[in-house]
C-alpha positions as CSV (number, residue, x, y, z in Angstrom):
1,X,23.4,38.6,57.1
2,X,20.8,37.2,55.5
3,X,17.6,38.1,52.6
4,X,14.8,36.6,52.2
5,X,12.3,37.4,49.4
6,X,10.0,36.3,46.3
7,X,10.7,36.5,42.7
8,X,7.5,37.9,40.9
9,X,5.5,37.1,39.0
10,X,5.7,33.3,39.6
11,X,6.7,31.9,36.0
12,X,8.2,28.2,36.4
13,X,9.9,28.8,32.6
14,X,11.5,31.7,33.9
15,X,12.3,30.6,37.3
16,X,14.1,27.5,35.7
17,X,15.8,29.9,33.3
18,X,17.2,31.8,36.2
19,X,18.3,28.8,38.4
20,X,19.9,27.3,35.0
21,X,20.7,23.6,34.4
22,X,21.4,21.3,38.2
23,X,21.1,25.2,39.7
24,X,24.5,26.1,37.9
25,X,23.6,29.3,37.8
26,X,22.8,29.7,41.7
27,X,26.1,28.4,42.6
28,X,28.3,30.5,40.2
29,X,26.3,33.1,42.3
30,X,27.3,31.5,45.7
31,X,31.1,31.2,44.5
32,X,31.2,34.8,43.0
33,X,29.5,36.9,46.2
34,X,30.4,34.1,49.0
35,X,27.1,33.5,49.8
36,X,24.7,30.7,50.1
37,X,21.4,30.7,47.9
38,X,18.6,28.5,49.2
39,X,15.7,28.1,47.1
40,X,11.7,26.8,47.4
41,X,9.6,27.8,44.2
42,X,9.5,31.4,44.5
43,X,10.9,31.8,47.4
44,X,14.5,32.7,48.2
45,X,16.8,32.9,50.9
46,X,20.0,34.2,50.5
47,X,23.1,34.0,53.3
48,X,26.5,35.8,53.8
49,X,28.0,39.1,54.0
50,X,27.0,39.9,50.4
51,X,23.6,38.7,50.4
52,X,21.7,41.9,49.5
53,X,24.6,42.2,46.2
54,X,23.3,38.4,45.7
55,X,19.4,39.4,46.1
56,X,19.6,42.5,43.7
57,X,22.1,40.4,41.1
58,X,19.4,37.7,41.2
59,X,16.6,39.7,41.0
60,X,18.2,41.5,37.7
61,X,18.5,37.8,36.3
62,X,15.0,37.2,36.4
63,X,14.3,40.2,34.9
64,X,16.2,39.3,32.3
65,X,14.8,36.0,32.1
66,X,11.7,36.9,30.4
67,X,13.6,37.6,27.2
68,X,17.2,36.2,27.0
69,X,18.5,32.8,28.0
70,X,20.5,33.0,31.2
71,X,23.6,31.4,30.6
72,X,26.4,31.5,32.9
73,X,28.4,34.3,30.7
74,X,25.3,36.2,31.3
75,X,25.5,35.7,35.3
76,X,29.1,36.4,35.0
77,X,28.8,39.6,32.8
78,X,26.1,41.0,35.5
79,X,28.1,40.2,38.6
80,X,31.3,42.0,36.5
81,X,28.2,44.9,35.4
82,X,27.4,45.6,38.9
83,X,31.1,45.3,40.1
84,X,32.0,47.9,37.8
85,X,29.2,50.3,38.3
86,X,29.7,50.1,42.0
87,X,33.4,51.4,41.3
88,X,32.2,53.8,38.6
89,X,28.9,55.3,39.0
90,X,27.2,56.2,35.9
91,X,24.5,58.9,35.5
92,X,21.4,57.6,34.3
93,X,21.0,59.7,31.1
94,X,22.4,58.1,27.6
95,X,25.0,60.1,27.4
96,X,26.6,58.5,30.8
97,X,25.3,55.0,29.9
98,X,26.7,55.0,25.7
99,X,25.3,52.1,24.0
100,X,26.0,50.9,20.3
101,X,23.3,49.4,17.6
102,X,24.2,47.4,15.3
103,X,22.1,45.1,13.0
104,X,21.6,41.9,15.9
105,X,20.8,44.3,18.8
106,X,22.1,47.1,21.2
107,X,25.4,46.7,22.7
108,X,26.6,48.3,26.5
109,X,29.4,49.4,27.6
110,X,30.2,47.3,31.0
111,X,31.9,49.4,33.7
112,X,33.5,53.0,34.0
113,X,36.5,52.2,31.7
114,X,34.2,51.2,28.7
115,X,32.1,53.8,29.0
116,X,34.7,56.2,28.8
117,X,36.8,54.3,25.3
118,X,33.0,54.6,24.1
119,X,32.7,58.2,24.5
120,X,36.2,59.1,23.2
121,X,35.8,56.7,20.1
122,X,32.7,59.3,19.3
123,X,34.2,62.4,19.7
124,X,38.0,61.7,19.1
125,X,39.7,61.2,15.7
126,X,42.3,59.3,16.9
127,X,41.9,56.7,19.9
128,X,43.7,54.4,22.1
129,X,42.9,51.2,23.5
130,X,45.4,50.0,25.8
131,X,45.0,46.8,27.8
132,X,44.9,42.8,28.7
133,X,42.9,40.4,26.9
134,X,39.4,40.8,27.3
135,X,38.5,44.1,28.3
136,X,36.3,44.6,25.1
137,X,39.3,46.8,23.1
138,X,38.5,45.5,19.8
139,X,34.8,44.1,20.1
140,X,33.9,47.5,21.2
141,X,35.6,49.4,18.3
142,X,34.6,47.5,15.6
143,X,30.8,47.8,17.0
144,X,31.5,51.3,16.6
145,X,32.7,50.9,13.1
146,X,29.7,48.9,12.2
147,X,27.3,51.7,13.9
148,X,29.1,54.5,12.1
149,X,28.9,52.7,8.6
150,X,25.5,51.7,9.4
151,X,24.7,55.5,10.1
152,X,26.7,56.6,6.7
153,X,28.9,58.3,8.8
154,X,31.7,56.5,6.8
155,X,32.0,54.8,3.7
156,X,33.9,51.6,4.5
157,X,35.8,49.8,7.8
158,X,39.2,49.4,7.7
159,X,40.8,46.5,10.1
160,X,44.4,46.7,9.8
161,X,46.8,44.2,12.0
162,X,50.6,43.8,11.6
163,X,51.2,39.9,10.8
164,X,53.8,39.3,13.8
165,X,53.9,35.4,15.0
166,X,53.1,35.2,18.3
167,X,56.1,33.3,19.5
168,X,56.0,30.2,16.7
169,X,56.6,30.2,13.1
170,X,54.4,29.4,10.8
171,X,55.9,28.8,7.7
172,X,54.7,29.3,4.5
173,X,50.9,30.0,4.0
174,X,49.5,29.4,0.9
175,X,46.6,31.3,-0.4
176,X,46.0,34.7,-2.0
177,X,46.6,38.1,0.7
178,X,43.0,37.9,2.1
179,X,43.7,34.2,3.2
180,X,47.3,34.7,4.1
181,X,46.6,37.4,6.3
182,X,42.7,36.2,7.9
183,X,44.4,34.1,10.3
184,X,45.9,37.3,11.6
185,X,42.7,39.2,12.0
186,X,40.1,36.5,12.4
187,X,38.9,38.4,16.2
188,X,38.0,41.1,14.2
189,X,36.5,39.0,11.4
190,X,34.1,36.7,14.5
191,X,33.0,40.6,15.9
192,X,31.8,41.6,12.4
193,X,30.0,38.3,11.8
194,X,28.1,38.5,14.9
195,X,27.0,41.7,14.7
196,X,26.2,42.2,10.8
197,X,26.1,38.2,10.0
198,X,28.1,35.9,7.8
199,X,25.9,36.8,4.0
200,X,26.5,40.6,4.7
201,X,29.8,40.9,5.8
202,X,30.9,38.2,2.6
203,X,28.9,41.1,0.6
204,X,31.2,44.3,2.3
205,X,34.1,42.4,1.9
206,X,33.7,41.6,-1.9
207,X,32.6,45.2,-2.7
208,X,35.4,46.8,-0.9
209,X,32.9,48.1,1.8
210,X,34.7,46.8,4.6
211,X,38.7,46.3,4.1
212,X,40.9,43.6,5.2
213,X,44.8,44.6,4.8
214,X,48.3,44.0,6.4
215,X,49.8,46.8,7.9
216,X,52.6,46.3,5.6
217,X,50.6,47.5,2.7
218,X,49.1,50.5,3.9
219,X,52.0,53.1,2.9
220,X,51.7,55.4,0.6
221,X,47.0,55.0,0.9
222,X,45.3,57.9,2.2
223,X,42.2,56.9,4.0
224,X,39.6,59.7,3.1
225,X,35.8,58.8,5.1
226,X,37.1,55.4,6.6
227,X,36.7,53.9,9.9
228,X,40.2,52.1,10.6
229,X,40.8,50.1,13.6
230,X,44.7,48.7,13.8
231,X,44.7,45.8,16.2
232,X,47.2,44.2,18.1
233,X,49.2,47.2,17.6
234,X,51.9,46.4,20.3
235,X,53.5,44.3,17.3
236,X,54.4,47.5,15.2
237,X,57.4,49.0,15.5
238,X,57.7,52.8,16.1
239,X,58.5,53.3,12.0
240,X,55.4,51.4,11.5
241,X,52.9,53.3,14.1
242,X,54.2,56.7,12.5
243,X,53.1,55.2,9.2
244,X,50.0,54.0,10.0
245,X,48.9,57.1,11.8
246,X,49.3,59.3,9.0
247,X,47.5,57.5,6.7
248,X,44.3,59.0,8.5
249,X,42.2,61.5,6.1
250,X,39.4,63.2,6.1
251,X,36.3,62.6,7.6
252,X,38.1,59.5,8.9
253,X,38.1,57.6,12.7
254,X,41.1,55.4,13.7
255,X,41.1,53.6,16.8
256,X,44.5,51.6,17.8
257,X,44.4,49.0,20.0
258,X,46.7,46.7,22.1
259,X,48.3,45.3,25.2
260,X,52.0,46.9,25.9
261,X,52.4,43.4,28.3
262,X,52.3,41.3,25.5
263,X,54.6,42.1,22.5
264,X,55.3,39.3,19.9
265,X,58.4,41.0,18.5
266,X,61.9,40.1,18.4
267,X,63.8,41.0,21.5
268,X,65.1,44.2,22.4
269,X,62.9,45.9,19.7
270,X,60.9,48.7,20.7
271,X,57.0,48.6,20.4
272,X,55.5,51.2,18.6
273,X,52.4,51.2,20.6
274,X,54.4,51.7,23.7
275,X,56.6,54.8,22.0
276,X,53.5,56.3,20.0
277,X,51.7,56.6,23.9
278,X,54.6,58.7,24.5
279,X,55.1,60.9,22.1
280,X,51.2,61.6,21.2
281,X,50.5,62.6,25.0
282,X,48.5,65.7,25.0
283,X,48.5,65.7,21.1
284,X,44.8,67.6,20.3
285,X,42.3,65.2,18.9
286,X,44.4,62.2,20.8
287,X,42.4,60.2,23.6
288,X,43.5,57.4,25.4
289,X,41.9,54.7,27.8
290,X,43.5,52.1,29.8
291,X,42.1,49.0,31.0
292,X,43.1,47.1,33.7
293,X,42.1,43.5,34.9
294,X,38.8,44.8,36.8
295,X,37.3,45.2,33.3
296,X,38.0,41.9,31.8
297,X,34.8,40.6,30.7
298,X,35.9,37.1,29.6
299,X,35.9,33.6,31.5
300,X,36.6,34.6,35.5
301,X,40.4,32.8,35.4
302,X,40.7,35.8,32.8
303,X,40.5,38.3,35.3
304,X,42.4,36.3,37.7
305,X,45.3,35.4,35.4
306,X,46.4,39.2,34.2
307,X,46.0,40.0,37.8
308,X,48.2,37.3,38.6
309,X,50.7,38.6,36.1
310,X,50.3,42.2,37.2
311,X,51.1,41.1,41.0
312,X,54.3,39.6,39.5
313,X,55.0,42.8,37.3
314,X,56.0,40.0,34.5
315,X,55.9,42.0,30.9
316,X,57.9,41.6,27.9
């Protein structure tokens, strides 16, 4: 099969924008949809099975072109846009396409699965995240947290992570809490930095506004208008889950989030993520979405490692 067609109108700036550095965005193209991209000026010709994906994925790039830089995590994040939306339709209203603002710009959910943990984050008091690395679990909820305290719909963010090695020890870390336990929740920290900026967030943090603490230290708090996102929550234990979750009061959001494939605690011991899915099934006020490796929105090898690790069935 084969497309030909012209991008318009004919701007060199964008053009070379689109094309990228050597072409390197042409050929992440080729690789992605099998195809061959041939290109004079203008003027496109595009070979293979999957040529008309290729022609409408290109001609979204140069639309975008005229006001972002096209990078190749933005070719990859289109190809994995339209991927997604080919497997799960969305209605064209906003309500079927959720978006989040926040301070730097609008953020979109990519793909049915993100659409949906979007949705239930807004309606639900209690929500789940469950998947592999790089599905958007965390990004996604603290963007929410930041829209919601943004639109005084809380008073403060709460990001709460159990401080489980992954694997290595550590030793002794020197510091007071807040720099013993940032290592531990520094995803969270680079999410809120690039969506409020380093000055502002430095500003919540001193006046208490947003909330960095152990999960160790959060029994016996009661967590009245707060938006609390516990990460990495496979590394709790079932004692530990039950705790957390009933810190939740009113006018508060909690959203948990994790990967049940890839527990850092000691053998044998039973995740509390993994038990609290259980036993909070059909609970009212509950939701739950699970991610799988179609909607891993990170580097390509990503994708292709969890699935690798999903063929095999390996989990701890």
């Amino acid at each position: 099969m084969q497309r030909e067609f012209e991008l318009e109108p004919v701007d060199n700036a964008r053009l070379a924008n689109l094309c990228g550095p050597l072409d390197e965005n042409l050929r992440l193209v080729e690789t992605r949809l099998n195809v061959e991209v041939h290109r004079r000026g203008e003027s496109f010709r595009v070979v293979g099975e999957r040529a008309p994906e290729a022609e409408d994925t290109l001609r979204e790039l140069f639309r975008l072109s005229k006001d972002e830089d096209v990078t190749p995590h933005r070719v990859h994040l289109t190809l994995h846009e339209r991927t997604s939306d080919a497997e799960h339709p969305a209605g064209a209203d906003d309500e079927d396409n959720p978006s989040i603002r926040v301070q730097r710009g609008a953020i979109r959910a990519r793909g049915g699965n993100q659409r949906e943990y979007l949705k239930q984050i807004k309606v639900s008091d209690l929500t789940f995240g469950v998947g592999p690395a790089g599905t958007g679990k965390t990004y996604l909820a603290v963007a929410s947290a930041v829209e919601a305290l943004q639109h005084e719909r809380v008073r403060r963010i709460v990001l709460v992570r159990p401080a489980v090695e992954a694997g290595e020890r550590l030793g002794f870390l020197p510091g007071d809490l807040s720099q013993k336990v940032d290592p531990y929740l520094r995803p969270m920290y680079d999410a809120l930095y690039e969506m409020l900026g380093f000055d502002r967030v430095a500003r919540f943090i001193e006046r208490n506004v947003i909330e960095v603490a152990p999960l160790a230290f959060m029994r016996g708090r009661s967590l009245n208008d707060s938006f609390i996102i516990l990460d990495e929550a496979q590394n709790t234990t079932p004692e530990q889950m039950k705790m957390f979750l009933t810190r939740i009061g009113f006018g508060s959001r909690a959203v948990v989030t994790g990967d049940v494939t890839q527990t850092d605690l000691p053998h044998g011991k039973l995740s509390g993520l993994r038990h609290g899915l259980g036993v909070l099934k059909g609970v009212t006020g509950v939701s739950f979405t699970f991610f799988d490796a179609r909607d891993v929105v990170r580097h390509p090898l990503v994708q292709r490692i969890v699935q690798a690790y999903e063929a095999r069935g390996d989990s701890q």
